[in-house]
mmCIF file of the N, C-alpha and C atoms, coordinates in Angstrom:
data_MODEL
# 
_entry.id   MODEL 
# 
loop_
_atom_site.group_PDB 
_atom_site.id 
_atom_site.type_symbol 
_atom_site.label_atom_id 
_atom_site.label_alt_id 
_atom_site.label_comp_id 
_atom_site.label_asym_id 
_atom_site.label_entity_id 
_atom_site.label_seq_id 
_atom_site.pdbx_PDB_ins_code 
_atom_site.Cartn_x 
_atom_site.Cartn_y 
_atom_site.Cartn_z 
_atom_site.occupancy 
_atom_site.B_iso_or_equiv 
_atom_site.pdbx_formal_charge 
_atom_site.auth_seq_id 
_atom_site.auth_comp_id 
_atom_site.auth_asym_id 
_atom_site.auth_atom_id 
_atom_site.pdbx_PDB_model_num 
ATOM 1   N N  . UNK A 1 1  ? 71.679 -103.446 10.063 1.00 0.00 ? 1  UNK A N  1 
ATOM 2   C CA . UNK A 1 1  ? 71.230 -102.223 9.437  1.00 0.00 ? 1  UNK A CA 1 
ATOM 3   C C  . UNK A 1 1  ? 69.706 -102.102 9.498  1.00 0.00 ? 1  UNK A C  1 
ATOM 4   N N  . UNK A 1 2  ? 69.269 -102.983 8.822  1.00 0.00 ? 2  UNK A N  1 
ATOM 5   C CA . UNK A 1 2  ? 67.973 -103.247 9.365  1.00 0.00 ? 2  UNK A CA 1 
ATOM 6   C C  . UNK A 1 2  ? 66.971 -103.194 10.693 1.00 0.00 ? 2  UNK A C  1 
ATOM 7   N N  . UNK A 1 3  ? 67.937 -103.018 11.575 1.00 0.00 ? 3  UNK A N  1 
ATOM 8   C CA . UNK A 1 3  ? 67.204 -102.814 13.376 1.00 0.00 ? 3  UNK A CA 1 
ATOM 9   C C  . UNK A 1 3  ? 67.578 -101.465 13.086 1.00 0.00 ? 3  UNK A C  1 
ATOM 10  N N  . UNK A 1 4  ? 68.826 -100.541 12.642 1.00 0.00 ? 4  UNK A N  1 
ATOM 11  C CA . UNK A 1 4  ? 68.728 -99.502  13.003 1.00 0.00 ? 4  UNK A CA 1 
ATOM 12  C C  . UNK A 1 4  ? 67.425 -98.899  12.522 1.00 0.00 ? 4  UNK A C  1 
ATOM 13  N N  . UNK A 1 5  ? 67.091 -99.149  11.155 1.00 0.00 ? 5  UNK A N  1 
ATOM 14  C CA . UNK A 1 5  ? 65.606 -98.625  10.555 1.00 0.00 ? 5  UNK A CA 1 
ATOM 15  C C  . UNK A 1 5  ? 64.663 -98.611  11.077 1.00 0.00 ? 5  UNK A C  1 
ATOM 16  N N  . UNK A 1 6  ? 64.161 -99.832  11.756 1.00 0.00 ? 6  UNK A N  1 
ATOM 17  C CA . UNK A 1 6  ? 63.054 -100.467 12.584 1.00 0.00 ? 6  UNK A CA 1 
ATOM 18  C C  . UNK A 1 6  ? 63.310 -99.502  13.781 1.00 0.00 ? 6  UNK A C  1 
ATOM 19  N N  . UNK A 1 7  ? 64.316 -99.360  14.220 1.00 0.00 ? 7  UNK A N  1 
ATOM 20  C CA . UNK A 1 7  ? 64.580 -98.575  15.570 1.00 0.00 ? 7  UNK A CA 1 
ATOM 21  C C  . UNK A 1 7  ? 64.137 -96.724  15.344 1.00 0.00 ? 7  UNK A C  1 
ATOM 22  N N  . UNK A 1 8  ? 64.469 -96.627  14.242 1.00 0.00 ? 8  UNK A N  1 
ATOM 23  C CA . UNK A 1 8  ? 64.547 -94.740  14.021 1.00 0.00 ? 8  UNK A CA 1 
ATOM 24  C C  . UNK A 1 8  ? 62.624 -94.960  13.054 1.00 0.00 ? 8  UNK A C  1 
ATOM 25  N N  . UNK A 1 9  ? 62.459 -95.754  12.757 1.00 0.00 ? 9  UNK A N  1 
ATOM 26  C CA . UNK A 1 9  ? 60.925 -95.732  12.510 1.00 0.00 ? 9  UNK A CA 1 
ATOM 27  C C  . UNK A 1 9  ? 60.361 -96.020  13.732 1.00 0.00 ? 9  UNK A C  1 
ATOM 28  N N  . UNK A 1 10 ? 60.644 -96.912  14.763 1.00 0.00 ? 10 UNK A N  1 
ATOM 29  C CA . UNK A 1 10 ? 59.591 -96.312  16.383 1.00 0.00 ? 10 UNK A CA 1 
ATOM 30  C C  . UNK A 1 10 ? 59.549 -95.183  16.585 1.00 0.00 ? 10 UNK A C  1 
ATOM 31  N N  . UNK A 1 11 ? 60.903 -94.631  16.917 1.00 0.00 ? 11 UNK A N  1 
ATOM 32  C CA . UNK A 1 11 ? 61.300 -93.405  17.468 1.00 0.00 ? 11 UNK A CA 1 
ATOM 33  C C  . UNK A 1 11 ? 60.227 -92.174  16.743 1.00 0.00 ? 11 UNK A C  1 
ATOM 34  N N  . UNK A 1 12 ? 60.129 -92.360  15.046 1.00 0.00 ? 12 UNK A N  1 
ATOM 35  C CA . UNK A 1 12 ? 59.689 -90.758  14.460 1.00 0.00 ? 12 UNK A CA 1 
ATOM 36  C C  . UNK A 1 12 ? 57.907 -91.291  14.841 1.00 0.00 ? 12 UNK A C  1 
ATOM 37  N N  . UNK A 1 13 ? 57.561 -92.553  15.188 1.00 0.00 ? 13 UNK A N  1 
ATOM 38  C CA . UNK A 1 13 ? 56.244 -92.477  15.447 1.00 0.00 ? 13 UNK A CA 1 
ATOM 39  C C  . UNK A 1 13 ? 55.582 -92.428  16.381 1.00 0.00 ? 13 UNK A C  1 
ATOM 40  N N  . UNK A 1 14 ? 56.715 -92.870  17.639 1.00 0.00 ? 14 UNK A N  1 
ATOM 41  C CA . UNK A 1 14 ? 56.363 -92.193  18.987 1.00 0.00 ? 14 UNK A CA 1 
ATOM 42  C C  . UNK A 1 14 ? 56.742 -90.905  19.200 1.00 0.00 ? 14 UNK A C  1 
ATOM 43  N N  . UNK A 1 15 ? 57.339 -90.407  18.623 1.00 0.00 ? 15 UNK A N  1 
ATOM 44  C CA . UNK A 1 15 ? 58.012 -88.772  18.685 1.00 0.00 ? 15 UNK A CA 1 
ATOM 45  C C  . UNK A 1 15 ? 56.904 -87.885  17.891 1.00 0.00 ? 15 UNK A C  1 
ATOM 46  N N  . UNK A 1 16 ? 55.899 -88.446  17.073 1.00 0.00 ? 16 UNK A N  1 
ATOM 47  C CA . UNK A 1 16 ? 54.707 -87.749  16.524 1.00 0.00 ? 16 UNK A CA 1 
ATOM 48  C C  . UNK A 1 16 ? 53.329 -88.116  17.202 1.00 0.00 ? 16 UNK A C  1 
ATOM 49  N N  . UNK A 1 17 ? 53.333 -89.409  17.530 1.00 0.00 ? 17 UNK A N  1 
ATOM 50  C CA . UNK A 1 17 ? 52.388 -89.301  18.780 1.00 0.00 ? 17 UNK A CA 1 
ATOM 51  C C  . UNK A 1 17 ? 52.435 -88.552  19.791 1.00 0.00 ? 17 UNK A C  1 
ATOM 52  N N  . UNK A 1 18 ? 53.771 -88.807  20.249 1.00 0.00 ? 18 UNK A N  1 
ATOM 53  C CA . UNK A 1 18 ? 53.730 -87.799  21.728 1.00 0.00 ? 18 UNK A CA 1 
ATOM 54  C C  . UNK A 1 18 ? 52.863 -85.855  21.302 1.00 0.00 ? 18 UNK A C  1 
ATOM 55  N N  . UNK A 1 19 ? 53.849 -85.381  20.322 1.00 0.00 ? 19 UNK A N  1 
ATOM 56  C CA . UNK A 1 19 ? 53.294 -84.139  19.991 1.00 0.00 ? 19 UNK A CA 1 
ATOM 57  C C  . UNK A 1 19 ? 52.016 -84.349  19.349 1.00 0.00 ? 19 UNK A C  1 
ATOM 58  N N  . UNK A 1 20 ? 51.088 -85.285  19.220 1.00 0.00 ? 20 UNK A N  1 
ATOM 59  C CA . UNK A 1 20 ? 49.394 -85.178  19.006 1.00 0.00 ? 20 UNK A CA 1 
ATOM 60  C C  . UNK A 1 20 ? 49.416 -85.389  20.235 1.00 0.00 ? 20 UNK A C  1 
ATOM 61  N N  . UNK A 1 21 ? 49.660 -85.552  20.888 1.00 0.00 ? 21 UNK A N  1 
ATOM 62  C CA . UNK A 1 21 ? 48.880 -85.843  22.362 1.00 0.00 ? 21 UNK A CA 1 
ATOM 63  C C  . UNK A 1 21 ? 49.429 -84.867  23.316 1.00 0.00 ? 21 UNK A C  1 
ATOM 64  N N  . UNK A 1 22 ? 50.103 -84.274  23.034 1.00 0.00 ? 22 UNK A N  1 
ATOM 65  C CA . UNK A 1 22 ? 50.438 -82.903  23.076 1.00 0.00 ? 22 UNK A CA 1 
ATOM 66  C C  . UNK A 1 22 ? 49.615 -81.846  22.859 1.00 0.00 ? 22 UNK A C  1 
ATOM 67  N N  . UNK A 1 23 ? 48.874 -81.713  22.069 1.00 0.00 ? 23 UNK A N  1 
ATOM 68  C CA . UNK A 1 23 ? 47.632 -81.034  21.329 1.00 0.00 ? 23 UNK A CA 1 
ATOM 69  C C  . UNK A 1 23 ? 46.744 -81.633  21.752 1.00 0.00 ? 23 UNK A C  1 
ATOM 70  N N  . UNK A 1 24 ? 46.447 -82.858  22.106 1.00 0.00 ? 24 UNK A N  1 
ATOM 71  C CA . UNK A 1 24 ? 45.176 -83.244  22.876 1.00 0.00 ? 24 UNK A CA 1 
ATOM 72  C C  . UNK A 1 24 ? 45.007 -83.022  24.023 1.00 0.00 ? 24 UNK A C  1 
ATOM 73  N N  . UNK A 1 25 ? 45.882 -82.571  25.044 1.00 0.00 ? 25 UNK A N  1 
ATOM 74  C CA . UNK A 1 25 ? 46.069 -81.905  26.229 1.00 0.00 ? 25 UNK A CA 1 
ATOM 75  C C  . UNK A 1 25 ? 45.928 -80.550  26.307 1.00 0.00 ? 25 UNK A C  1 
ATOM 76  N N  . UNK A 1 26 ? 46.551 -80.202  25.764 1.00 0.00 ? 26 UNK A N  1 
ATOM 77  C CA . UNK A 1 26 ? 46.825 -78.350  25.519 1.00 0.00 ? 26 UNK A CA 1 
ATOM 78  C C  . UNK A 1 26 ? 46.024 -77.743  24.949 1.00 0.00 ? 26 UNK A C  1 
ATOM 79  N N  . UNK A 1 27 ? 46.196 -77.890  23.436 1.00 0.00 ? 27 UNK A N  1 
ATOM 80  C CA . UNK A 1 27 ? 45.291 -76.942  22.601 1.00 0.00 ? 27 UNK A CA 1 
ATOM 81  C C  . UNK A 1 27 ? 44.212 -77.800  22.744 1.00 0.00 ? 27 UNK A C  1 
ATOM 82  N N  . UNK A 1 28 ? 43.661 -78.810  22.619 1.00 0.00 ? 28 UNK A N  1 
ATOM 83  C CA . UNK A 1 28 ? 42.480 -78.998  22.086 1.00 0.00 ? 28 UNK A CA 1 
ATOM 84  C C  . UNK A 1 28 ? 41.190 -78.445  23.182 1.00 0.00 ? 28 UNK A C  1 
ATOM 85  N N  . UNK A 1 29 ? 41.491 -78.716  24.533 1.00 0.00 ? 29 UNK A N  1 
ATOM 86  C CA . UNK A 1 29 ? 40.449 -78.309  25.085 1.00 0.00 ? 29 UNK A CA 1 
ATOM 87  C C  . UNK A 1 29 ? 39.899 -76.500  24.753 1.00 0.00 ? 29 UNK A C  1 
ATOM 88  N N  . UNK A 1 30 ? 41.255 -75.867  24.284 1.00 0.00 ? 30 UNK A N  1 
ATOM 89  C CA . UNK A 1 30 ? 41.076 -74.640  24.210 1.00 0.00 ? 30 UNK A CA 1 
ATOM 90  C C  . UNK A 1 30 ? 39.873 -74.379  22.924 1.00 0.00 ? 30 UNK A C  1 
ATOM 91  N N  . UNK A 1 31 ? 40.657 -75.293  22.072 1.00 0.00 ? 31 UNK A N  1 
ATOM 92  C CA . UNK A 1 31 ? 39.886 -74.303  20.790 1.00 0.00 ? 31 UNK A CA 1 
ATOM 93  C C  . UNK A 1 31 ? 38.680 -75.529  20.639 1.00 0.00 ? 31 UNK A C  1 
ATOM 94  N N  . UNK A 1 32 ? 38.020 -76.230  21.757 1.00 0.00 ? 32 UNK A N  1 
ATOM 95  C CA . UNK A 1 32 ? 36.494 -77.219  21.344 1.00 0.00 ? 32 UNK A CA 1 
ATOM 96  C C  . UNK A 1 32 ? 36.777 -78.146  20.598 1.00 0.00 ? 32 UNK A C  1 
ATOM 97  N N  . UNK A 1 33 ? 35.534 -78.459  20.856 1.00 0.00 ? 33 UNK A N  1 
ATOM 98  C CA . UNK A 1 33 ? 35.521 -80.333  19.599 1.00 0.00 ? 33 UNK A CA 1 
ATOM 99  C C  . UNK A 1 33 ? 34.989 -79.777  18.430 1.00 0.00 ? 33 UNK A C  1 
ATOM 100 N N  . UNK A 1 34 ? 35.712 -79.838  17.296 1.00 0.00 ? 34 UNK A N  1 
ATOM 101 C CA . UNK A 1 34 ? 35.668 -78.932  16.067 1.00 0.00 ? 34 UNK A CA 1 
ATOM 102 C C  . UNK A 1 34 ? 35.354 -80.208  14.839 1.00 0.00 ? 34 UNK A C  1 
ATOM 103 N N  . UNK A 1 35 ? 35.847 -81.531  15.527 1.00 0.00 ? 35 UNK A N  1 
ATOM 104 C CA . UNK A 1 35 ? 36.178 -82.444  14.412 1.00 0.00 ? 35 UNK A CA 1 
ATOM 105 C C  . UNK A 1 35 ? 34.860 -82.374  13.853 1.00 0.00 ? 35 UNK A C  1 
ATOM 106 N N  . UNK A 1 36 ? 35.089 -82.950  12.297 1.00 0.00 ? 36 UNK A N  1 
ATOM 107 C CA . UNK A 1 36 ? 33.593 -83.705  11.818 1.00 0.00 ? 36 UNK A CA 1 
ATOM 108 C C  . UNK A 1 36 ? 33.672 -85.011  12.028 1.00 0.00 ? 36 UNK A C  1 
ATOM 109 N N  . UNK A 1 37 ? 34.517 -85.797  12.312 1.00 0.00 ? 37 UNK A N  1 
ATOM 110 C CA . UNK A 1 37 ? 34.608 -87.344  12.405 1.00 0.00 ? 37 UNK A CA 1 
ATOM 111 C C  . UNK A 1 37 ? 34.861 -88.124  13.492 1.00 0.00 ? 37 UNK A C  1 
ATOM 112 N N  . UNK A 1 38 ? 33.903 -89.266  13.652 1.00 0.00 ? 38 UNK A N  1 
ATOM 113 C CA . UNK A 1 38 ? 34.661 -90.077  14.071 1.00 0.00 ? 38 UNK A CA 1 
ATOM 114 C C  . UNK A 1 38 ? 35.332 -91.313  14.163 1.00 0.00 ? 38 UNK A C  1 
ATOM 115 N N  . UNK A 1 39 ? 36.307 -91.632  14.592 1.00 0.00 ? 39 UNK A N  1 
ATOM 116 C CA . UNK A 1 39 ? 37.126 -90.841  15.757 1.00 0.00 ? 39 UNK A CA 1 
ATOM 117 C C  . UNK A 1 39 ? 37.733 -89.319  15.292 1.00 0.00 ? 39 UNK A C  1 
ATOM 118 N N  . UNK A 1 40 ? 38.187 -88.677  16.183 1.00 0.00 ? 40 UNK A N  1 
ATOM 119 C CA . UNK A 1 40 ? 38.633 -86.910  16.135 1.00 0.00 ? 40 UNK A CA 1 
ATOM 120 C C  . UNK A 1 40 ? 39.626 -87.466  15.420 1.00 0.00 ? 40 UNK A C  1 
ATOM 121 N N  . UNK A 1 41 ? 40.174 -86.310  14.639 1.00 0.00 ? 41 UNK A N  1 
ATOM 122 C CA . UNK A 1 41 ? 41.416 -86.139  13.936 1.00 0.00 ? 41 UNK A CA 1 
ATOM 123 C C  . UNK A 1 41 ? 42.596 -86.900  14.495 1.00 0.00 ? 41 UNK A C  1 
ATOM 124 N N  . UNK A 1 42 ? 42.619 -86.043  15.439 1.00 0.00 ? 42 UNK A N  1 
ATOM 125 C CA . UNK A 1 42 ? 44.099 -86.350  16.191 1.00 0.00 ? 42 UNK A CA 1 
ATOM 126 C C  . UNK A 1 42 ? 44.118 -87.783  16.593 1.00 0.00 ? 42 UNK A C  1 
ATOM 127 N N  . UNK A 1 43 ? 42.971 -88.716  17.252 1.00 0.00 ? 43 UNK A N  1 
ATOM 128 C CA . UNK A 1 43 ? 42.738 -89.786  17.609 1.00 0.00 ? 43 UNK A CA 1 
ATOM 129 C C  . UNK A 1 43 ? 43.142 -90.773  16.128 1.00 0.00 ? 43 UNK A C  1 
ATOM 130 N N  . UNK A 1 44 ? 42.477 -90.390  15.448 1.00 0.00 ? 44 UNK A N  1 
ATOM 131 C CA . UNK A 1 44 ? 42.477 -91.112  13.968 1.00 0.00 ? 44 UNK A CA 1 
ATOM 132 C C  . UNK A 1 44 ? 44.059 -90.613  13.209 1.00 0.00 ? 44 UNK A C  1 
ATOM 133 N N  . UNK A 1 45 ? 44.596 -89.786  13.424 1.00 0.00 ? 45 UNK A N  1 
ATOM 134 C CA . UNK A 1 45 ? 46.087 -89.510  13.235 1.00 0.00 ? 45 UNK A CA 1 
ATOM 135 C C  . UNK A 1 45 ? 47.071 -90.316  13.917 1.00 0.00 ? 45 UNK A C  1 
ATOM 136 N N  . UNK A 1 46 ? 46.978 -90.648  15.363 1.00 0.00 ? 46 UNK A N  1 
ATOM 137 C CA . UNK A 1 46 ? 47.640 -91.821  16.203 1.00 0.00 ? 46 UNK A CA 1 
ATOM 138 C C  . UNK A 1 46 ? 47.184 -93.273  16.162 1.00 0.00 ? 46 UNK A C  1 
ATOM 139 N N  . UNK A 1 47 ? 45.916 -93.407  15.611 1.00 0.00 ? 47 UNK A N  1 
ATOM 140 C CA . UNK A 1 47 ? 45.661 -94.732  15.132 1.00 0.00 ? 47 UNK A CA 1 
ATOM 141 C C  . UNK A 1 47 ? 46.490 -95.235  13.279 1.00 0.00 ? 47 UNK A C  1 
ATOM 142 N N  . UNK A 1 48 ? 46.415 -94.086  12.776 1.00 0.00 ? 48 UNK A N  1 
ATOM 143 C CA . UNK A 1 48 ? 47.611 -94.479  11.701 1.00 0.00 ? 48 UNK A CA 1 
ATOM 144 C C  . UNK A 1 48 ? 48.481 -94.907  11.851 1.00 0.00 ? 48 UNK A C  1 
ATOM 145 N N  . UNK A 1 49 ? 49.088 -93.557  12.119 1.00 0.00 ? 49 UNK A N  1 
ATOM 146 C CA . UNK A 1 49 ? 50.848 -93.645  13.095 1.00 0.00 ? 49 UNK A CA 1 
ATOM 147 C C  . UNK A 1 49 ? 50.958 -95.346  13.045 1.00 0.00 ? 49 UNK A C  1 
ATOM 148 N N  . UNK A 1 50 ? 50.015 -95.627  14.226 1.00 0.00 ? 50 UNK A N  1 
ATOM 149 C CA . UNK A 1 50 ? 50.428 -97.205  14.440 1.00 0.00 ? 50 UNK A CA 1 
ATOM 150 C C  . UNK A 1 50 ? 49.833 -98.232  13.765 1.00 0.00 ? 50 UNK A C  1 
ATOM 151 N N  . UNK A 1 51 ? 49.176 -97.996  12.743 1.00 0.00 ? 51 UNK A N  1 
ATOM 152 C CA . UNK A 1 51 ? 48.842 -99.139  11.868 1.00 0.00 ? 51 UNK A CA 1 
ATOM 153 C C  . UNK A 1 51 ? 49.031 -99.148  10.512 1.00 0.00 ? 51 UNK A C  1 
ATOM 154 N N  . UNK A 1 52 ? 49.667 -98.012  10.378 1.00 0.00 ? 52 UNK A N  1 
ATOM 155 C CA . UNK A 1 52 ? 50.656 -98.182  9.170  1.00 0.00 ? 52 UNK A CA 1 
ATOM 156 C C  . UNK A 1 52 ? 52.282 -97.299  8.828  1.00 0.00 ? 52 UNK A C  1 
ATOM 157 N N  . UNK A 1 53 ? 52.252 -97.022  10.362 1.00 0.00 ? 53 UNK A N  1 
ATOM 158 C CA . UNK A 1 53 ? 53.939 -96.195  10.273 1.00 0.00 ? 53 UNK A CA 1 
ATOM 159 C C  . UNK A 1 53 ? 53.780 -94.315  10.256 1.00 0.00 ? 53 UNK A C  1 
ATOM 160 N N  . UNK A 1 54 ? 54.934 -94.422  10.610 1.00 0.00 ? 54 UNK A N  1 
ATOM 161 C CA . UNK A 1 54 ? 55.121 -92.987  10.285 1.00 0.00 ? 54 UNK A CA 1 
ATOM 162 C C  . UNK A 1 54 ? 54.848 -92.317  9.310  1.00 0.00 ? 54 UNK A C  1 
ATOM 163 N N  . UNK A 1 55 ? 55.863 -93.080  8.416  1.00 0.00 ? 55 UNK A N  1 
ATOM 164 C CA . UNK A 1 55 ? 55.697 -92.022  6.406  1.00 0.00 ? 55 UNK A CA 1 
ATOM 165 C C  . UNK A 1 55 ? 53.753 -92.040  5.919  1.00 0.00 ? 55 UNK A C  1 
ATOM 166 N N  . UNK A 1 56 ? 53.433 -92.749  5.863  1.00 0.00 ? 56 UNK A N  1 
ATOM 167 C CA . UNK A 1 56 ? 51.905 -93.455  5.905  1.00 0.00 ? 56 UNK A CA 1 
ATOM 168 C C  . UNK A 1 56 ? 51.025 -93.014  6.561  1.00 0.00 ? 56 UNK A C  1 
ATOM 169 N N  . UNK A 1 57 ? 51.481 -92.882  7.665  1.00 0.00 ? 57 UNK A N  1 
ATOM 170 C CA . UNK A 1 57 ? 50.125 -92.973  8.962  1.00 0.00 ? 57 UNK A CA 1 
ATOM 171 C C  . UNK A 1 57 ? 49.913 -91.473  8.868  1.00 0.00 ? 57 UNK A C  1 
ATOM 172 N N  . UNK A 1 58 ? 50.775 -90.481  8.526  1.00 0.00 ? 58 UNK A N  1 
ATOM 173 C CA . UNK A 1 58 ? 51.185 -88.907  9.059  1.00 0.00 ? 58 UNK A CA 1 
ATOM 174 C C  . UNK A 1 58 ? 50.569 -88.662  7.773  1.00 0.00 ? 58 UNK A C  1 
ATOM 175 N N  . UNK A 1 59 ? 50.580 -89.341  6.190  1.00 0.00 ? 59 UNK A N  1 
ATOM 176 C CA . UNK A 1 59 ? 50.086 -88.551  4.887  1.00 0.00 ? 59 UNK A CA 1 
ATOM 177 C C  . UNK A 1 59 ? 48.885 -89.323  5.164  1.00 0.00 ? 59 UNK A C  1 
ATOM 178 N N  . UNK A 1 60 ? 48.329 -90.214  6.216  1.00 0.00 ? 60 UNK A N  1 
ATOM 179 C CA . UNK A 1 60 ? 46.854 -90.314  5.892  1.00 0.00 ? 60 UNK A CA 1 
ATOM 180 C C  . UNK A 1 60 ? 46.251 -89.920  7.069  1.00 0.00 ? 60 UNK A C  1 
ATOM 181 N N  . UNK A 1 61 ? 46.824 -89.141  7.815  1.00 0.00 ? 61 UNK A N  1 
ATOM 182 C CA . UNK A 1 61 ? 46.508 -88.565  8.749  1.00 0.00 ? 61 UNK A CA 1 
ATOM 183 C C  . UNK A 1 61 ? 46.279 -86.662  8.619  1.00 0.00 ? 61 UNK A C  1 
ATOM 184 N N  . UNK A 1 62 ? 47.410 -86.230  7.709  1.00 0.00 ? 62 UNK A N  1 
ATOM 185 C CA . UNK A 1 62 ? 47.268 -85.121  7.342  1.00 0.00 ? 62 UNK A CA 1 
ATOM 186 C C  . UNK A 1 62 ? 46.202 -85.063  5.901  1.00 0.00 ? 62 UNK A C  1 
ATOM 187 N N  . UNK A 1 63 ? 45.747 -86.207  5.567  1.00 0.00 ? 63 UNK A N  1 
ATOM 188 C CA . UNK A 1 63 ? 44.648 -86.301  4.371  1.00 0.00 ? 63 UNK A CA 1 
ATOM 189 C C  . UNK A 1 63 ? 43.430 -85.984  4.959  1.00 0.00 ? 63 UNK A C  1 
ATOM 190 N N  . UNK A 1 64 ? 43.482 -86.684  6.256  1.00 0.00 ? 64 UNK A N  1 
ATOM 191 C CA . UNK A 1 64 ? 42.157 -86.251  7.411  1.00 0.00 ? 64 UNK A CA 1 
ATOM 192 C C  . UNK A 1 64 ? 41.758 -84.807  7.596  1.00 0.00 ? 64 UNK A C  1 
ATOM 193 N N  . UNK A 1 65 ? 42.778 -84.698  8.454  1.00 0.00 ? 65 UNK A N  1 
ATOM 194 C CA . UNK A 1 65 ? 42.832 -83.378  8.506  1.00 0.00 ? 65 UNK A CA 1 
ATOM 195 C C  . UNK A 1 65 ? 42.206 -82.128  7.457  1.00 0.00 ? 65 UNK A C  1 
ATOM 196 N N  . UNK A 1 66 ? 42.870 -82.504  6.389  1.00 0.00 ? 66 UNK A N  1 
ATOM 197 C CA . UNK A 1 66 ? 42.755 -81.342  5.463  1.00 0.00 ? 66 UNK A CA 1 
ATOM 198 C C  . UNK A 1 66 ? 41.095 -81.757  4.568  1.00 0.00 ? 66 UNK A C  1 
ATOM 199 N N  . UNK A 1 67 ? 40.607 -82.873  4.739  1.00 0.00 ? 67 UNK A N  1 
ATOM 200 C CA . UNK A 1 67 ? 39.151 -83.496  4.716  1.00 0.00 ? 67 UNK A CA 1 
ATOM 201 C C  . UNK A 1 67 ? 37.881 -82.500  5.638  1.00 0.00 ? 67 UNK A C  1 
ATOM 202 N N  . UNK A 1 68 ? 38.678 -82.128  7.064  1.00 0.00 ? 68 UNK A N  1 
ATOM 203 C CA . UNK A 1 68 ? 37.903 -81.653  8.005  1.00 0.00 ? 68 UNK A CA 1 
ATOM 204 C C  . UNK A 1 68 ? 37.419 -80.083  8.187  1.00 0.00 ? 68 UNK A C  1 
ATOM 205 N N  . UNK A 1 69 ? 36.466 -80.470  7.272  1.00 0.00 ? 69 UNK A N  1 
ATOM 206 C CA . UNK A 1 69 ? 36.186 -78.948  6.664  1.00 0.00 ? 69 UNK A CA 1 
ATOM 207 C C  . UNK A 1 69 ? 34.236 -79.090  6.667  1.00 0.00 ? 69 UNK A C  1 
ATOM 208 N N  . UNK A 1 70 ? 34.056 -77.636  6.121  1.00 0.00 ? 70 UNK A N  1 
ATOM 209 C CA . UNK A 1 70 ? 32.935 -77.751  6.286  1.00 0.00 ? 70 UNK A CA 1 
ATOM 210 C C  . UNK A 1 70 ? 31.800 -78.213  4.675  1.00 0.00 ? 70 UNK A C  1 
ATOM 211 N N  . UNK A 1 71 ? 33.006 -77.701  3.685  1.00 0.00 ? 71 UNK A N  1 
ATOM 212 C CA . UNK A 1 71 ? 32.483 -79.052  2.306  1.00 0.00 ? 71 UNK A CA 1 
ATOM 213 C C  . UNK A 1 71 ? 32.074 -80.312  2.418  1.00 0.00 ? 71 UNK A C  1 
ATOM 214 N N  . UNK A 1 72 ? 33.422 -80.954  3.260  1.00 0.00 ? 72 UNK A N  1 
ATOM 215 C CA . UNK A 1 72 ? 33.152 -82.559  2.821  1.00 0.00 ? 72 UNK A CA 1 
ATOM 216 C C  . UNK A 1 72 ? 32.222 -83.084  4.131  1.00 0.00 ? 72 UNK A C  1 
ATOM 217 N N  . UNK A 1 73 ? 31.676 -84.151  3.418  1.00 0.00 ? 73 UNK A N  1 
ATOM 218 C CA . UNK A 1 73 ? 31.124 -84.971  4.345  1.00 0.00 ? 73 UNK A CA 1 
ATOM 219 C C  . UNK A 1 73 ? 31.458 -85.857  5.442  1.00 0.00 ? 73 UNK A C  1 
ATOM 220 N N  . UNK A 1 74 ? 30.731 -85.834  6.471  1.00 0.00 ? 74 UNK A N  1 
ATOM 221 C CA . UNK A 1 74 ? 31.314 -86.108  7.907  1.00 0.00 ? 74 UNK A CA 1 
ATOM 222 C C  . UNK A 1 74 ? 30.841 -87.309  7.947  1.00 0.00 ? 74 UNK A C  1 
ATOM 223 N N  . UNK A 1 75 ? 31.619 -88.127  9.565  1.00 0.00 ? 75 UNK A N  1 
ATOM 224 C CA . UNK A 1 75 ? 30.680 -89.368  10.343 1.00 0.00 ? 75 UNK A CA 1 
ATOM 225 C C  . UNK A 1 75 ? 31.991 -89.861  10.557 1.00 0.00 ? 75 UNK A C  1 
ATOM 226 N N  . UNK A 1 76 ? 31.136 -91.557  10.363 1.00 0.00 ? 76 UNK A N  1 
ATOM 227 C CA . UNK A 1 76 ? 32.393 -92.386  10.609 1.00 0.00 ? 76 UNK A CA 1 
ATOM 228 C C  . UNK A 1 76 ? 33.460 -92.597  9.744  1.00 0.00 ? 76 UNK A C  1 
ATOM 229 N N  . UNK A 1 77 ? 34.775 -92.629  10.555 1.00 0.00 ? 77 UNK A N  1 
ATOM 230 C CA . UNK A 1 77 ? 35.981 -92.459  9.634  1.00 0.00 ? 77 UNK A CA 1 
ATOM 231 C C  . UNK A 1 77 ? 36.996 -93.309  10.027 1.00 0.00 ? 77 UNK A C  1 
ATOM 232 N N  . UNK A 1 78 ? 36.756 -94.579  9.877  1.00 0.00 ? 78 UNK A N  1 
ATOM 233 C CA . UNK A 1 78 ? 38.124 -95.168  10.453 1.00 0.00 ? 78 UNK A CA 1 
ATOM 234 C C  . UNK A 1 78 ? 39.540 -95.277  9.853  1.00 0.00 ? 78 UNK A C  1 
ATOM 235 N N  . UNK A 1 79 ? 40.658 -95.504  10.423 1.00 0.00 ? 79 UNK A N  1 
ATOM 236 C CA . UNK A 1 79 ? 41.711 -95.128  9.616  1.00 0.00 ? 79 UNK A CA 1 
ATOM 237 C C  . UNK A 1 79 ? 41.901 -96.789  9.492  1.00 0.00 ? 79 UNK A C  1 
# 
């Protein structure tokens, strides 16, 4: 039971990488380098993903995100 978990937790975190990197191909060149941080959002969203999972990596990845504004303060941001 336990591999199946381990197995369907790769799957939802390569299946959310792929679609950021999806957006790093496609949209991003369109709409510019907008980030305030670095690494870029999306970069620092797939470095979660894999260093602390899906459920985790995606709410501290969408914490980024919603950080990347023109209030808060920018620079270095490692995940």
């Amino acid at each position: 039971m336990k591999f199946l978990y381990a197995a369907g937790q790769a799957l939802l975190a390569e299946t959310m990488i792929f679609l950021v990197r999806c957006y790093q191909y496609t949209l991003s060149p369109i709409v510019g380098q907008q980030c305030r941080f670095h690494p870029t959002c999306s970069h620092y969203f797939i470095r979660a993903v894999r260093k602390y999972g899906p459920i985790s990596g995606a709410l501290r990845g969408a914490w980024r995100i919603l950080r990347c504004n023109p209030f808060c303060r920018s620079g270095f941001d490692p995940p």
